[in-house]
N, C-alpha and C positions, 0 to 999 in steps of 0.2 A: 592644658596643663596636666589632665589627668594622665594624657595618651603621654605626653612626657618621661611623664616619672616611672610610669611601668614600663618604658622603652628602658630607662635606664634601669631597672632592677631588674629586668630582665638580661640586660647583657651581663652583669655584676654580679646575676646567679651565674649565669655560662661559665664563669672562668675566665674569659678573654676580656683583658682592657684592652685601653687603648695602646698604649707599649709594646704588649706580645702582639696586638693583633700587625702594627706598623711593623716590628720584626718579622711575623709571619710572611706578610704582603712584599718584604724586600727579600726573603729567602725563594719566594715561589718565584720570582723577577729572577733571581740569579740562578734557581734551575730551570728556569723557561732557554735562557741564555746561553748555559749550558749542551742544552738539548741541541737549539739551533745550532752550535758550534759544532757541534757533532754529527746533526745531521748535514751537516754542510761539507764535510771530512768522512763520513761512510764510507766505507770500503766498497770496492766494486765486488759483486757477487760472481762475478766469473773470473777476473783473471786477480781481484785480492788488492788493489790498488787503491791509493790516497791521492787526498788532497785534488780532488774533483774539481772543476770549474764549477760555482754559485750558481743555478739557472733563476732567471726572475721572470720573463714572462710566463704565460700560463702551460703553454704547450710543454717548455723545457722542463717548468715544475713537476708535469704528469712523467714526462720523461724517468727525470729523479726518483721518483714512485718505484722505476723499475731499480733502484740501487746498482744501475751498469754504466762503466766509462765510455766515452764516444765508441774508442776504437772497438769495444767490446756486443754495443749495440749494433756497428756496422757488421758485425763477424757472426750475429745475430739472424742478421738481415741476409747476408751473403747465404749463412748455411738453407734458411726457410727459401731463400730461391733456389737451392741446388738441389732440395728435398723436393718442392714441388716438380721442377723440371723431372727429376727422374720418374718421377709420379706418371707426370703426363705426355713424357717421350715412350713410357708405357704401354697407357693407354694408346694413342696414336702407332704404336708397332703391332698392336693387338688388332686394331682399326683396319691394317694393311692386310693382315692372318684371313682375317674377316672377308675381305676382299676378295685374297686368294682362292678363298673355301665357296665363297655364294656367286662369287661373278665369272671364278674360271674352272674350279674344278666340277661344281655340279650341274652347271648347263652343260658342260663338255660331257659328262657323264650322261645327264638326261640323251641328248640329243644321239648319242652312242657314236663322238667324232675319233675316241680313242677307246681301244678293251684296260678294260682293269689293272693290268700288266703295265701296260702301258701310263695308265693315269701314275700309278704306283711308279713309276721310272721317271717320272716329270716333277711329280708333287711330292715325294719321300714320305716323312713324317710329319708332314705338315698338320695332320689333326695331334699329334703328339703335343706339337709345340701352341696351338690353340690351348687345349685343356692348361697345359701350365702357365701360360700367359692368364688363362681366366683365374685360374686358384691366386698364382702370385696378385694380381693387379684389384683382387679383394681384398687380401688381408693389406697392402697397402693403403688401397682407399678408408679399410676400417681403421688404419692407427693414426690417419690422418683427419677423419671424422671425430674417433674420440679427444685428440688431442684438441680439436678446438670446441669439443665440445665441456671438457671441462678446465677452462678458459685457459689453453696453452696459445697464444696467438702465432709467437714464435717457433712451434713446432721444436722444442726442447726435448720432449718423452717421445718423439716419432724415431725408433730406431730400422732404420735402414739395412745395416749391415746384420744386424739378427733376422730380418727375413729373409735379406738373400741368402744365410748360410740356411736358414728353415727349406727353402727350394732348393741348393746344390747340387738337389738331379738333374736340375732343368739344365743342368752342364752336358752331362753324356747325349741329351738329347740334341743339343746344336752341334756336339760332333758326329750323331749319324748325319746328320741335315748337310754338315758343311761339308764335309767326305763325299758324300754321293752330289755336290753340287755342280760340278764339272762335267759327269756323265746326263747330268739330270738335263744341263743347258747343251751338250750334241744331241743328247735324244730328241727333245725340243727342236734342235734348225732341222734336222733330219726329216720327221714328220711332217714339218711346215713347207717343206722342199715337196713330202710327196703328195700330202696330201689339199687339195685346192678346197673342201668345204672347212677344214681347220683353219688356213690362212685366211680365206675371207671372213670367218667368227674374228678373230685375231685381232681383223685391221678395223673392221663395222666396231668390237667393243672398245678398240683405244681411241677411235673418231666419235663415235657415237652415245656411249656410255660418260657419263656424268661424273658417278663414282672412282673414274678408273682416276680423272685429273690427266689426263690424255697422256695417259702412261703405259706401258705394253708391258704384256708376261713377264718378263724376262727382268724386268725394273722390278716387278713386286717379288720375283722370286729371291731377290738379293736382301729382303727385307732380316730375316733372319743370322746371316752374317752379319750387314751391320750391324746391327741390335748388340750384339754377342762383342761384337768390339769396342762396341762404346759404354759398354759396360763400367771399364776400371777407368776410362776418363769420366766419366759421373761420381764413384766411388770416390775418385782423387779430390773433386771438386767439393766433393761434402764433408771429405776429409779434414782436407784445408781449413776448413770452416767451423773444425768441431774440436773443442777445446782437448788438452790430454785426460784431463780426468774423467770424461761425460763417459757413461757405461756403453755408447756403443762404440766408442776409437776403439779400442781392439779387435772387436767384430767388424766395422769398417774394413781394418789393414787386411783382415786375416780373409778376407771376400776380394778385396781386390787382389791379394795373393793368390787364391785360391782361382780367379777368371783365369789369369794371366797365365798360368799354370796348365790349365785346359787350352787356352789360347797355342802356347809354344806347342802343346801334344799333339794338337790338330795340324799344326803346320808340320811336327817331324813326319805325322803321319802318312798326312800328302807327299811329303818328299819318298818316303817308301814308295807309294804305290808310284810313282811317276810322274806328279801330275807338277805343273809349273806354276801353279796359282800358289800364291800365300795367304793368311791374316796377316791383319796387322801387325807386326812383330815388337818383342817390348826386350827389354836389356835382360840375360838371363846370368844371374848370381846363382852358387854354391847352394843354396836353399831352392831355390824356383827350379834348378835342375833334378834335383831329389824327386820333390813334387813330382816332377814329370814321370819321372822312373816311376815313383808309386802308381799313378795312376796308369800305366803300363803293366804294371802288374797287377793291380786290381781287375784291366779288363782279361787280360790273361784267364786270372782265377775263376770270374764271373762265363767266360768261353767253359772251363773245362768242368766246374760243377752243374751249370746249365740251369742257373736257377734265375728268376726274373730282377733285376737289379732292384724293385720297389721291396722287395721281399729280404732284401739282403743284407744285414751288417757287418762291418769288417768291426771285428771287436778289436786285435791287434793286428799289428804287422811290423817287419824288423826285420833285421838280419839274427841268427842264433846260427852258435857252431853244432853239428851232428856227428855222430861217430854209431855205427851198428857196431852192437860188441857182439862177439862170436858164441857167448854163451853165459850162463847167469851166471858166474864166478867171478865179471869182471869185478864186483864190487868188493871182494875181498882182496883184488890187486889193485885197487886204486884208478880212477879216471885218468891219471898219468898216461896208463896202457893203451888207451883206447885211440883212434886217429882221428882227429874232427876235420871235418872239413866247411866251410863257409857256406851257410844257402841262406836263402829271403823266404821268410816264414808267415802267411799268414793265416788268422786265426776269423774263417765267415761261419757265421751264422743265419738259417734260414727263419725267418718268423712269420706266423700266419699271420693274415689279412685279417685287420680286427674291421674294417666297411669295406664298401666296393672301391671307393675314393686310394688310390694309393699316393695318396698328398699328404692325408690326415695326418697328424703327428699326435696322434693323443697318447690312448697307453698302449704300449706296445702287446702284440697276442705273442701265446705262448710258441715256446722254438720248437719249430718240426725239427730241426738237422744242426748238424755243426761237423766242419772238418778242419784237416788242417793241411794248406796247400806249400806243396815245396819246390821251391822254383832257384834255380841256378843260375846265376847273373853271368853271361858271355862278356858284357862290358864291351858290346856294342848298340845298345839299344834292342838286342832282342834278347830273349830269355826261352830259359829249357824249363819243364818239366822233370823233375827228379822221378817221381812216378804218379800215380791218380794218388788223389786225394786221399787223405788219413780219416774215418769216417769214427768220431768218435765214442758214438755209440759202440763201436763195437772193440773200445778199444780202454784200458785198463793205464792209470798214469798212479805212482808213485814218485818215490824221495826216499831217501836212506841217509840218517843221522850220518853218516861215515864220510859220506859225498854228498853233503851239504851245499856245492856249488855246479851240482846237476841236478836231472828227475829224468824219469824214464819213462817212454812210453811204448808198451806193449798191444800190441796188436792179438786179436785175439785168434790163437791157431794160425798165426802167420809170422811176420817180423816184431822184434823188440827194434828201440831208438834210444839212445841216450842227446838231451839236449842242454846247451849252456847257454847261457850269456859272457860276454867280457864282465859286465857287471852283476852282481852275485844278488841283489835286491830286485833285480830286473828278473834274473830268474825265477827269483821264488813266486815274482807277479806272474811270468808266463805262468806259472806250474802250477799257481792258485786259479787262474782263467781255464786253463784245459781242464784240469781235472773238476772244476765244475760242470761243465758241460758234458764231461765224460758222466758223473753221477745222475745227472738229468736226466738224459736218454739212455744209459746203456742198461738192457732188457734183463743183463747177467745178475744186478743191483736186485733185483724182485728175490730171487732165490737165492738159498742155505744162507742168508744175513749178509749176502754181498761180499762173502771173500773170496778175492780173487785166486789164492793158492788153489780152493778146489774147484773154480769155475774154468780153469784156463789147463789146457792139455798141451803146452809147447816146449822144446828143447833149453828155452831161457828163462824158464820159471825157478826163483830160487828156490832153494832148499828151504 
């Protein structure tokens, strides 16, 4: 009886009788029900969708957990197979590299079956293409370690298309590769015709070797083409699969734009030099054709300043109108006077090697060089050279309030240039990019406070 009565003066202190507390208990009832209603109607976290199917047994329940619609987890499912497959059609192309380098080039080598010339006219670049297959096929293994390592199962944060534009060199490399493939495979039957201790190596390691998968030279040296064209059906596949807002569909598009593009250049280029082989060819639109040009001209520029492509940035590139004006007065008759004519301008930059690694993308070392290369479009697929390179160290870039829709750039003791764009905002960006790099490097900057009226001795220095 005692325990009673203090049970009840204890609740009677609380505050809660019996009344609020039955109200309490049917209010928490109606938001438990609530909840359930809602959570039974949650939106899906990927494509934003209602009204879910109910899961009840236990498996569907954990499903739910992930807040995704069927078709959303199946699209889930699709992309983590087409992320791993690239992964490991990777590795297994690396496996083949590997192949090439321990089982045919260096016993060929040890054994002294071909001279160095020769190994070199068979194998190309094939250590080129090792090394970036090993850099590329880490930093994938690494975003697919971290991603399951801080429980992405689905492989959601593994972005693809950001590494492959992080490697984009590893482009010009399969087109030395695929270029010299043709001469690579007659040097190849040539040799095997003459020489009798090569062909029997040949035939003993596709019969007898393990590793090879009773496959012959000539199979593994095709490894690197295909590689390179199955590239943008992988891209496509992962594409397909990856919703429009996730952060890497634009790097996705812009990688497979970007293979296919190398892909068409490699074939125009064969068709140059003669040869009757193709890649595999993909549909070419108004954009993919530009591409190509660029990268035509990019090798152009990279031929005539002779600088190592790891080392190399194109900071701009574009077409601008040019006009030499006959002498520094044009600016008080107006850019009217002047004659432009249409070139393809671009704007490289040389940068030291901040390691030995020329993969690293960390910070960039400071610029040895910068010019600017001007190249004439024939509008046949080749291009002229207007003349060498504009080195702009040694070269002095203004703008005059008057002609606000040019800038000039003077050469130092040699030619002046006046340069435009159609668009007048595009200008003033060329004109803020060169004359940076003019300031950077040019030696004249150190002395009398860097003005150029008394550094420059030429016939088009204004008054």
């Amino acid at each position: 009886a005692t325990r009673t009565k203090s049970a009840d003066v204890e609740r009677a202190d609380s505050g809660i009788g019996q009344m609020p507390a039955r109200k309490w208990r049917n209010r928490a009832s109606e938001t438990l029900s609530s909840l359930q209603a809602w959570e039974a109607h949650r939106p899906c976290t990927d494509c934003g969708e209602r009204d879910l199917p109910v899961e009840t047994d236990m498996q569907n329940c954990n499903q739910r957990r992930a807040d995704l619609c069927e078709k959303c987890r199946k699209r889930r499912t699709e992309r983590k197979e087409s992320v791993l497959e690239f992964v490991n059609t990777e590795a297994s192309y690396g496996e083949d590299l590997r192949i090439i380098k321990e089982e045919f080039y260096l016993p060929m080598q040890a054994a002294g079956l071909l001279s160095q010339e020769q190994l070199l006219g068979i194998f190309s670049n094939i250590q080129e293409l090792i090394d970036l297959n090993e850099n590329f096929l880490e930093i994938l293994q690494e975003e697919i370690d971290q991603a399951f390592d801080q429980g992405d199962d689905d492989l959601m944060t593994v972005c693809i298309g950001e590494v492959f534009l992080e490697f984009v060199n590893m482009l010009p490399a399969f087109q030395t590769y695929c270029l010299q493939q043709s001469s690579s495979v007659n040097m190849l039957n040539a040799l095997e015709k003459e020489k009798e201790l090569l062909r029997i190596f040949l035939n003993v390691s596709q019969n007898d070797n393990t590793a090879l998968r009773r496959m012959n030279l000539r199979s593994f040296l095709m490894a690197p083409l295909q590689r390179v064209t199955k590239y943008p059906l992988l891209l496509s596949r992962i594409i397909k699969a990856t919703t429009e807002y996730h952060p890497d569909h634009g790097s996705l598009r812009e990688a497979k734009s970007r293979i296919e593009s190398h892909l068409e250049h490699i074939n125009m280029k064969t068709k140059q030099e003669g040869n009757t082989w193709t890649l595999r060819s993909f549909r070419q639109d108004s954009k993919k054709k530009r591409e190509v040009i660029n990268i035509e001209m990019r090798e152009t520029a990279l031929k005539t300043v002779g600088w190592l492509r790891e080392e190399t940035r194109f900071v701009m590139e574009g077409s601008l109108q040019l006009a030499q004006p006959p002498d520094g007065q044009w600016v008080k008759k107006g850019s009217k006077t002047l004659k432009f004519q249409n070139m393809q301008v671009l704007l490289l930059v040389n940068m030291k090697r901040v390691s030995e690694s020329s993969l690293e993308s960390a910070e960039p070392g400071p610029v040895k060089d910068a010019v600017l290369v001007l190249i004439r479009d024939k509008n046949n697929g080749k291009f002229h050279l207007l003349r060498e390179p504009l080195r702009l160290s040694n070269c002095i870039v203004s703008t005059d309030p008057d002609c606000d829709d040019t800038f000039e750039l003077i050469e130092i003791r040699r030619e002046a240039f006046v340069f435009r764009d159609s668009d007048r905002a595009r200008t003033h960006h060329w004109f803020r990019q060169i004359r940076r790099y003019s300031r950077e490097l040019g030696s004249w900057k150190k002395r009398r406070n860097a003005l150029p009226n008394i550094m420059i001795s030429t016939p088009h220095t204004r008054p």
